[in-house]
C-alpha positions as CSV (number, residue, x, y, z in Angstrom):
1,X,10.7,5.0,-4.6
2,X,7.9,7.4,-5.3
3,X,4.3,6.8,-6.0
4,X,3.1,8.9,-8.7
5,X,-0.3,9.4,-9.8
6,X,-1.4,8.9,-13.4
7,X,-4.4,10.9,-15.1
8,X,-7.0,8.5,-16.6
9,X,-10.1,9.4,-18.5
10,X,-12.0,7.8,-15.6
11,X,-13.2,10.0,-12.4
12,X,-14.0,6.7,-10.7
13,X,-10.3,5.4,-11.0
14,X,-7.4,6.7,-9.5
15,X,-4.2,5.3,-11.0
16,X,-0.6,5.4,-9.5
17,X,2.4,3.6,-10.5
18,X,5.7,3.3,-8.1
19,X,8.5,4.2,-9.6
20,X,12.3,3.5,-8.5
21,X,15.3,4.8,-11.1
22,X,12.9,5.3,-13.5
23,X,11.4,2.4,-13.7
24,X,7.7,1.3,-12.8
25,X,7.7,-1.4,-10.1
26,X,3.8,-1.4,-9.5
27,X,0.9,-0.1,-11.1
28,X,-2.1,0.3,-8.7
29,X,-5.3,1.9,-10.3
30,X,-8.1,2.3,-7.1
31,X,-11.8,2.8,-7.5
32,X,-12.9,4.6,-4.5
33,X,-16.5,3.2,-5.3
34,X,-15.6,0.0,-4.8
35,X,-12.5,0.3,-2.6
36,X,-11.0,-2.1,-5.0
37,X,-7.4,-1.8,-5.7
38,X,-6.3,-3.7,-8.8
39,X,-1.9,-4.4,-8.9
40,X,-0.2,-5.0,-11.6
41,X,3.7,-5.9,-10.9
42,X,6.4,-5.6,-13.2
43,X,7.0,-9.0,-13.8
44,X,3.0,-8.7,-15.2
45,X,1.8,-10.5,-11.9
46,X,-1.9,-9.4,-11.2
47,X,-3.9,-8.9,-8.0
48,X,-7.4,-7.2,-7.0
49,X,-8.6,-6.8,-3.3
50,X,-11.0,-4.7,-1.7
51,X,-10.2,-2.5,1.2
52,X,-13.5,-3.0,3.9
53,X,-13.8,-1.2,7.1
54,X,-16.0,-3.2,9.4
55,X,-18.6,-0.6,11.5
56,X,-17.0,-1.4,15.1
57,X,-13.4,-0.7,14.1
58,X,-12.9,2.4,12.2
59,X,-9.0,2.4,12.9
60,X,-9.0,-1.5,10.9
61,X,-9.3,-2.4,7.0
62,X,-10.0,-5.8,6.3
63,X,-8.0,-6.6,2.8
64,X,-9.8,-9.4,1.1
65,X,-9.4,-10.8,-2.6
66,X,-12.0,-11.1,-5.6
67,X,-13.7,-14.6,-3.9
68,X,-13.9,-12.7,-0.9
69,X,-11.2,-14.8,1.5
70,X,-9.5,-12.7,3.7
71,X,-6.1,-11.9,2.7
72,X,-4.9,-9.4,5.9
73,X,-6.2,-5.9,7.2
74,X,-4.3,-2.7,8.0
75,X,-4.7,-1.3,11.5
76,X,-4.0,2.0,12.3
77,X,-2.3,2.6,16.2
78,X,-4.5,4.3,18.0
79,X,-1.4,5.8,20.1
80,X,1.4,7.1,17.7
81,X,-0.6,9.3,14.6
82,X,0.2,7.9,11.2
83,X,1.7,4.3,11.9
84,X,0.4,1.3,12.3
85,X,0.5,-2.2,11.6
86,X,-0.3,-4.5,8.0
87,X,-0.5,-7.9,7.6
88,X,-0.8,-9.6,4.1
89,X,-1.2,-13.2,2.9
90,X,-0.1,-13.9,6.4
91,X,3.2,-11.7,6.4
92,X,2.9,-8.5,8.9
93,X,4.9,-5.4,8.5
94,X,4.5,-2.2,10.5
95,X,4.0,1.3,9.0
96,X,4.8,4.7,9.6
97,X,4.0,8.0,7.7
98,X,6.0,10.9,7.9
99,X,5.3,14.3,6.9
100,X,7.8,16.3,5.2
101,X,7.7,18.9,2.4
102,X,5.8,15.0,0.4
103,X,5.1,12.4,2.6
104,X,6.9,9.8,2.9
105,X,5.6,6.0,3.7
106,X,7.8,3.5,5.9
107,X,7.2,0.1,5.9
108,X,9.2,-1.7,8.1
109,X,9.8,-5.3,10.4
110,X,11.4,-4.5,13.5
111,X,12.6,-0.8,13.9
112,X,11.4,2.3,11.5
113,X,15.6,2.8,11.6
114,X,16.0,0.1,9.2
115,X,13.2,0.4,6.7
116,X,12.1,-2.9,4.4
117,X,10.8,0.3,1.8
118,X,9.5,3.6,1.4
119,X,8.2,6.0,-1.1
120,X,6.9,9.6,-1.3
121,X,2.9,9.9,-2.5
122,X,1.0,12.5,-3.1
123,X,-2.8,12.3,-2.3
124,X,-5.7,14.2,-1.7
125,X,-6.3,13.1,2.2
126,X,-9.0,10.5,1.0
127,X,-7.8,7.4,3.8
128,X,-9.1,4.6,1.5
129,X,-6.2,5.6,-1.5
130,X,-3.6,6.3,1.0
131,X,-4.8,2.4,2.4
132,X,-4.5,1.2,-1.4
133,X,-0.9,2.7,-1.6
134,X,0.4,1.2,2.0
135,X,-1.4,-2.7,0.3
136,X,0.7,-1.8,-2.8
137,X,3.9,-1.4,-1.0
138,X,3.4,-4.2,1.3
139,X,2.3,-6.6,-1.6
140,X,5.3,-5.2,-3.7
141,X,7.5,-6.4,-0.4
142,X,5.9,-9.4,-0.1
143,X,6.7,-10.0,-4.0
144,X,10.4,-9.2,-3.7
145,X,10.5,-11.5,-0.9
146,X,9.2,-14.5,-2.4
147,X,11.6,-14.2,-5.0
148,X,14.8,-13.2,-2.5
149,X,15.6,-9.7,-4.1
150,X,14.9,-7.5,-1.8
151,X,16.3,-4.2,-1.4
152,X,16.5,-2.2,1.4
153,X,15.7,1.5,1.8
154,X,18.0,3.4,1.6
């Protein structure tokens, strides 16, 4: 799976769409102004959260939907560079990102060795888009798992 970015006629939005034999899985257009990321499945199922760092954890993102009900967070281990944990709408996967010629982002259950997803993104280093492409993957998971079709990484 790769994310791939889209150009738009909007500075304020950046749009990406995941893309898996291709075919698009997820469409994820972020606002960085309102660290809102807006998904759009391919079965036309809609969500919009908003990515908020609270000021005495840096290393956190609390994920919370339009009405403002917190939906999970992404936290970022302050041991191991690039990996963390995210929970959403109660479910909790763990993350990794790994750096090779693209990088690639893990999300994972148990062990990074046996993968739930992962996909290649390219980004310009800004933390609140690599955040909304780690909540698309997760709520792409959490999709494909509510309906029993999930495949594994390869």
């Amino acid at each position: 799976m790769n994310w791939l970015p889209v150009k738009t006629q909007s500075a304020l939005l950046n749009e990406y769409r995941l893309m898996q034999n291709n075919g698009c899985k997820v469409i994820l257009k972020y606002n960085p102004q309102h660290r809102s990321a807006r998904l759009i499945s391919e079965d036309n199922l809609h969500s919009l959260f908003y990515l908020e760092t609270p000021a005495q954890h840096a290393s956190r993102v609390i994920i919370t939907d339009q009405y403002g009900m917190n939906r999970g967070y992404i936290a970022l281990d302050k041991i191991h560079a690039y990996s963390g944990t995210a929970s959403l709408e109660g479910k909790k996967y763990h993350f990794r990102i790994q750096h090779y010629s693209s990088p690639v982002l893990i999300i994972y259950e148990n062990s990074p060795s046996h993968p739930l997803l992962s996909s290649t993104f390219e980004v310009s280093g800004e933390a609140g888009l690599t955040n909304s492409l780690l909540l698309g993957l997760c709520w792409y998971a959490l999709q494909q798992q509510k309906v029993g079709v999930m495949e594994f990484a390869a």
